[in-house]
N, C-alpha and C positions, 0 to 999 in steps of 0.2 A: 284419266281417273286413276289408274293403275300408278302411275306415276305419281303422281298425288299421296296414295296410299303409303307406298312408301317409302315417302319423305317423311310424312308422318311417324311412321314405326322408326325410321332412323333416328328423328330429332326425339322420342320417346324412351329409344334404347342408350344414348349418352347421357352418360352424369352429367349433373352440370358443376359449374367452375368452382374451387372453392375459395371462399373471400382469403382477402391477405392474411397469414398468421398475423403480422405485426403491422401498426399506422407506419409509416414513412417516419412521422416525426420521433418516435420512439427509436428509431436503428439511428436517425441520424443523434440523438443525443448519447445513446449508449457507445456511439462512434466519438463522439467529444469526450464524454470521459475516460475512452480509452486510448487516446491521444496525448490528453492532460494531467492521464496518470504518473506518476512520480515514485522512483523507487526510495524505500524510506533512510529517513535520516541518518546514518549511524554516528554521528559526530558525538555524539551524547556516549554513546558504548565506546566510544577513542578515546573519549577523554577520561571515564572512567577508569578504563584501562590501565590509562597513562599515568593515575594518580595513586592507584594501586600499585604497580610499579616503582615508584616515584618512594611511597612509602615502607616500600619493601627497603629499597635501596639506601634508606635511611636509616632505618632497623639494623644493616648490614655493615655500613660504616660508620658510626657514630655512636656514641655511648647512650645509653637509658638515659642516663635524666635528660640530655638534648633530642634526645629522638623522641622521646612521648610530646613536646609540645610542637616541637614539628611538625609531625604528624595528623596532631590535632590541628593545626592549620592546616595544613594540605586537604586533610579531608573535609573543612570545614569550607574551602575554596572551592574544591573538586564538586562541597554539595550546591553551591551556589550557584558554579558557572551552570550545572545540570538542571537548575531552579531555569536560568535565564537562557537556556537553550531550548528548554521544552517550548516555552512561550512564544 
């Protein structure tokens, strides 16, 4: 009887378990997208770059009246490729 009692006050005196923070299926998906993550593009800021550059250096050798429509191409290219790389 003594022995009985306790058991009682022991199983009385522990907390009980506490459920999972998170379902299973939750860590495993928060594990896929961090797997599937991808660091970002920067091909879009290169080429940017590169056209800015591109019309500096035009500026730099070539006289005004050929360098302004130069220019205006290049940048009018540089805005395109950057239209067709975002998408």
């Amino acid at each position: 009887m003594e022995t009985a009692n306790q058991i009682r006050q022991t199983t009385n005196s522990l907390h009980p378990l506490r459920p999972p923070t998170a379902p299973a299926s939750d860590i495993e998906i928060a594990k896929k997208k961090i797997i599937t993550m991808q660091s970002p593009n920067l091909l879009v800021i290169q080429i940017a770059l590169v056209i800015m550059m591109l019309c500096l250096l035009v500026y730099m050798f070539l006289p005004d009246n050929y360098a302004h429509p130069i220019v205006i191409l290049l940048a009018s290219v540089g805005l395109a490729v950057g239209i067709f790389l975002k998408k």
